[in-house]
C-alpha positions in Angstrom: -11.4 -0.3 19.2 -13.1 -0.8 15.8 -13.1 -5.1 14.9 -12.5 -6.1 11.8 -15.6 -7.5 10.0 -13.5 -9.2 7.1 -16.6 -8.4 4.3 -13.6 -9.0 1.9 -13.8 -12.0 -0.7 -10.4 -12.1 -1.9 -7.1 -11.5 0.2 -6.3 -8.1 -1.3 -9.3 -6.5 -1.0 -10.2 -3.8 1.3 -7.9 -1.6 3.6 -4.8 -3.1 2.8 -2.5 -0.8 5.1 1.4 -0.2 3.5 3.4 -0.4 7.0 6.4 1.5 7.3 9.6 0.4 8.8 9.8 0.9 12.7 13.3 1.7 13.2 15.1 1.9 16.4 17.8 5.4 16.2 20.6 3.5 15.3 18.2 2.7 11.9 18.3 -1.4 13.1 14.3 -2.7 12.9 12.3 -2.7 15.7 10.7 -5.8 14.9 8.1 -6.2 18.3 7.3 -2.3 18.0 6.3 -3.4 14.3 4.1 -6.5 15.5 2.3 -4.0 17.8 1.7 -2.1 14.6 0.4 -4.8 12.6 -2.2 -5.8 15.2 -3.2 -2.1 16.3 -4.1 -2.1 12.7 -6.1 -5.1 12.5 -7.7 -4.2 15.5 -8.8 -0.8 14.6 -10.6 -2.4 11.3 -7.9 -2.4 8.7 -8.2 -5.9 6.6 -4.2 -6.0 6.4 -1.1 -5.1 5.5 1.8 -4.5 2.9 5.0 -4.5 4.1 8.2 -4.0 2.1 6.6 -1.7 -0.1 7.9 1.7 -1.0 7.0 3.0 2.6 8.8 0.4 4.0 11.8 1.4 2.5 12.2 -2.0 0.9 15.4 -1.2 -1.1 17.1 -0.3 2.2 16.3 -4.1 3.5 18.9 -6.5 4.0 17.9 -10.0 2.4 17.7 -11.1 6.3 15.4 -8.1 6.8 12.8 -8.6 4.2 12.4 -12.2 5.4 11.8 -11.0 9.2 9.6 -8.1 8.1 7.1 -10.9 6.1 7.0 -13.4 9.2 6.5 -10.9 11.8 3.5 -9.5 9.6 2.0 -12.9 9.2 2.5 -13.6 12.8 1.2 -10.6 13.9 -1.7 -9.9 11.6 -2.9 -13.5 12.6 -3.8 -14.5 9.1 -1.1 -15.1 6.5 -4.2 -13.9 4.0 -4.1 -10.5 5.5 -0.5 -10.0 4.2 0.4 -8.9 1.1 3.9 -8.4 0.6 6.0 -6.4 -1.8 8.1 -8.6 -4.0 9.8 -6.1 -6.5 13.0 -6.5 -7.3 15.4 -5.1 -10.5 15.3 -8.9 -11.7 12.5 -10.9 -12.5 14.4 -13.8 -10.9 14.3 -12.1 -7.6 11.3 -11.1 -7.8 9.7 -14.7 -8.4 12.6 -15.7 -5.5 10.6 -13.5 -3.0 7.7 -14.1 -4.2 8.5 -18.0 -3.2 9.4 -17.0 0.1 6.4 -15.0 0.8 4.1 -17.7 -0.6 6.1 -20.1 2.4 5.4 -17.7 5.0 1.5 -17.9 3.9 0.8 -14.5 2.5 -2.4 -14.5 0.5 -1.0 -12.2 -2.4 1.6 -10.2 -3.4 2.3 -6.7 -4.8 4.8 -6.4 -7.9 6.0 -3.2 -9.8 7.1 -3.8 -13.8 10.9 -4.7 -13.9 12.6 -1.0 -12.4 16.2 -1.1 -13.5 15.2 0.4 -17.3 12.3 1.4 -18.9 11.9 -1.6 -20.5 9.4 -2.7 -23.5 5.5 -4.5 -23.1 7.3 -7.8 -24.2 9.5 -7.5 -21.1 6.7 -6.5 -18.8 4.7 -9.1 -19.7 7.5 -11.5 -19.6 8.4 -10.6 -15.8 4.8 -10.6 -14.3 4.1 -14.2 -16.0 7.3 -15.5 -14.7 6.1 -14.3 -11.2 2.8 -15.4 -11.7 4.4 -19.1 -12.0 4.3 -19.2 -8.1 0.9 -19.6 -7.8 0.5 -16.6 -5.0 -2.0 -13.7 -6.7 -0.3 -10.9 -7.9 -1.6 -7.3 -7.9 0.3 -4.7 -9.8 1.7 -1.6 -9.2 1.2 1.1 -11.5 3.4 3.9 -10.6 5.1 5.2 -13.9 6.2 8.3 -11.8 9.3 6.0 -10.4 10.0 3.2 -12.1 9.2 5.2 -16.2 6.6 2.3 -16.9 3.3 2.6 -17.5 1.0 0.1 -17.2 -1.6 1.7 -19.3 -5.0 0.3 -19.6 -4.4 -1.9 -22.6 -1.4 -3.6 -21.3 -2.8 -4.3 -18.2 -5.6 -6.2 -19.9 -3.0 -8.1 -22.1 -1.2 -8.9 -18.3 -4.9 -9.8 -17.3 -5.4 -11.8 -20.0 -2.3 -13.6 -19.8 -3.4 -14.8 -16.4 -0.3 -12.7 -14.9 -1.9 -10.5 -12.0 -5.6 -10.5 -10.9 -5.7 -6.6 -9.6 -3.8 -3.8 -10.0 -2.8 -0.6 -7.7 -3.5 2.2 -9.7 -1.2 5.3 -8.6 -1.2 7.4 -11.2 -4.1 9.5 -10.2 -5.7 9.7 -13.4 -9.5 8.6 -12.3 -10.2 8.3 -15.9 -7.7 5.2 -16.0 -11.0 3.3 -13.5 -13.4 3.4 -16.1 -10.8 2.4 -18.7 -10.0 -0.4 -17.0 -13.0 -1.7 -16.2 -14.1 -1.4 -20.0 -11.0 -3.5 -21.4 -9.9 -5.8 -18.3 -13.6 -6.3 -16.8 -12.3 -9.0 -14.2 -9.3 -6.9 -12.8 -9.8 -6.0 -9.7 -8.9 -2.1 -9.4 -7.2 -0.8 -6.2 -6.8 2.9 -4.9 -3.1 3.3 -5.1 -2.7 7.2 -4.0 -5.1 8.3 -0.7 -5.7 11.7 -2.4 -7.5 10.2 -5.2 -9.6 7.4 -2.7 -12.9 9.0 -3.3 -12.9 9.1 -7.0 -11.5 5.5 -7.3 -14.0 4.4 -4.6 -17.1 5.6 -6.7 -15.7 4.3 -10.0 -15.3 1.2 -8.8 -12.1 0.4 -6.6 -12.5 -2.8 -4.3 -9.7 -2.0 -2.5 -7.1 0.5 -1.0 -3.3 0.1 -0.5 -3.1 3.1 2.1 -0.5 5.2 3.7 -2.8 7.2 5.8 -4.2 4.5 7.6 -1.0 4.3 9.8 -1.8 6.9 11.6 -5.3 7.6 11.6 -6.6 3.8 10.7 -10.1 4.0 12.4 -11.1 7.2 10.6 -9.7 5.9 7.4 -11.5 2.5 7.8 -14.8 4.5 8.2 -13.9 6.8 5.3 -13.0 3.8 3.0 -16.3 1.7 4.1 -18.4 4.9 3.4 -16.9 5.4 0.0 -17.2 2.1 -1.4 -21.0 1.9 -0.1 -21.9 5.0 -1.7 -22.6 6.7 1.8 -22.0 10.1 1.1 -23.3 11.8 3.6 -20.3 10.2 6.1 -17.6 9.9 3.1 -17.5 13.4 1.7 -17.2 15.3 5.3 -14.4 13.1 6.4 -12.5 13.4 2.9 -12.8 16.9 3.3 -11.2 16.7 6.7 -8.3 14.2 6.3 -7.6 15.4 2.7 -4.5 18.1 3.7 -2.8 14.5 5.3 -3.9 12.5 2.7 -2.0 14.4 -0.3 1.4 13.7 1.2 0.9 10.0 0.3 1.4 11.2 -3.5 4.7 13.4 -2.6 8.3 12.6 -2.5 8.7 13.1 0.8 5.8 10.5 1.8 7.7 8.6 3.7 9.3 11.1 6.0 5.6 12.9 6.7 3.6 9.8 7.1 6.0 8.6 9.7 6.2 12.3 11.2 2.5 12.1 11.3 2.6 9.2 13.3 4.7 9.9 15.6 1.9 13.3 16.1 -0.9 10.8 16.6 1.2 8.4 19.0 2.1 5.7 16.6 5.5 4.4 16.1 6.8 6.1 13.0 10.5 7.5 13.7 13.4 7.8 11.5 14.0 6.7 7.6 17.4 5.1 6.5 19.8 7.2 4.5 19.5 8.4 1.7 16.0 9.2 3.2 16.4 12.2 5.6 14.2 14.2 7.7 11.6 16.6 6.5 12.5 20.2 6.0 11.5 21.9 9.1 8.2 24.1 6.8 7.2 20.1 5.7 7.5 18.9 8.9 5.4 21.9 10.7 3.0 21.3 8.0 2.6 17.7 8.5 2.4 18.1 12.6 -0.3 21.2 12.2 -2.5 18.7 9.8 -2.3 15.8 12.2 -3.0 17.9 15.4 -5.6 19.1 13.3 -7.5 15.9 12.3 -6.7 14.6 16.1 -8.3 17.4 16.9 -11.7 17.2 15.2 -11.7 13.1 16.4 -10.0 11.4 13.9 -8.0 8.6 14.9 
């Protein structure tokens, strides 16, 4: 097993790993079969985790669930500052409501989409992540205009900088040009890799930090490819991008839930079923997804 070396200075930087559900057949959570997860993880070098994100099927969770889910994390990572959960919600009033609860279980940050029940205007954006920001817990933004039709372009998250609302953002878009934008109008905003198939290119423009899917399955090799990218190392980071790059596409698909927990399931890792209306991968994905992860195990990745 890989340790941890922790060369992080602020909660959400690094190989922050979004966990999936681990659900039992009858789709109730397997909440000691996540634990093992969570320290597996941490053991195999990962600097923590995101649960109730979009891979963990947040908007499936009871409000009972989501509350579990946190404390188990905390427990299990060891260090509430290792946890950074998702708090979206279609109200901002929820949203600040569980970002309370995550800031009592002793999470060190929190990840927040722009309000997802419209597409709603800058004045509304910046409205809902100041009234989460209240709490006091960081909060990292997720830019991922794909689902939820809001874009948080370069210029407003500056203003949302500014403002004092978020202190980091997870960039999914896969626009590598965004980095450098970015970084020229929000200087002090910490960018994060939001999308594996883009870590590279966000690593070399700057990223301090990856919110990964591909890590659940294969975290040692992704820890190694993620600490050679952001060190400029790359004689180690280009061969093992090359090799894990057919796995690490799926994280920007649809179906990315399904095949990351398909994968895992390859590799030896709890992944398992989704809840409805989430259904198995089409038998071509699924082949796909096994031949890839077979592949990597193959050439020592794990």
């Amino acid at each position: 097993m890989q340790t941890n070396t922790d060369s992080r200075t602020r909660p959400w930087h690094g190989v922050m790993v979004a966990t999936p559900l681990t659900l039992r057949d009858d789709c109730t959570i397997d909440y000691d079969a996540y634990a093992t997860h969570v320290r597996q993880l941490i053991e195999a070098g990962c600097d923590g985790v995101v649960p109730n994100g979009s891979l963990g099927e947040y908007q499936t969770l009871t409000d009972d669930e989501r509350d579990e889910i946190v404390r188990v994390a905390v427990e299990a990572a060891g260090d509430g500052s290792r946890v950074m959960p998702g708090v979206s919600a279609y109200g901002s009033a929820e949203a600040r409501r569980w970002t309370e609860r995550a800031a009592e279980a002793g999470a060190g940050s929190v990840l927040l989409l722009p309000p997802n029940g419209y597409r709603c205007d800058e004045t509304a954006v910046r409205a809902h992540y100041a009234d989460v920001a209240e709490v006091g817990v960081p909060v990292v933004a997720y830019n991922n205009p794909y689902d939820t039709k809001v874009d948080l372009t370069p210029d407003l998250l500056a203003r949302l900088h500014q403002d004092g609302s978020i202190v980091a953002v997870k960039e999914f878009t896969g626009d590598v040009r965004r980095a450098y934008e970015i970084a020229e109008r929000a200087p002090g905003l910490d960018l994060l890799v939001g999308a594996d198939d883009v870590l590279l290119e966000l690593a070399l423009a700057g990223a301090v930090g990856w919110i990964a899917g591909c890590p659940n399955m294969l975290p040692s090799s992704c820890v190694e490819l993620y600490r050679a990218a952001v060190t400029d190392d790359m004689a180690t980071a280009l061969p093992l991008y090359r090799e894990l790059h057919e796995l690490l596409r799926w994280d920007s698909k649809p179906e990315f839930v399904q095949a990351i927990k398909a994968s895992m399931d390859v590799a030896g890792r709890h992944g398992g079923r989704t809840r409805p209306p989430r259904f198995p991968l089409p038998a071509e994905d699924a082949a796909a997804v096994r031949a890839a992860t077979e592949k990597a195990l193959a050439e020592g990745m794990h």
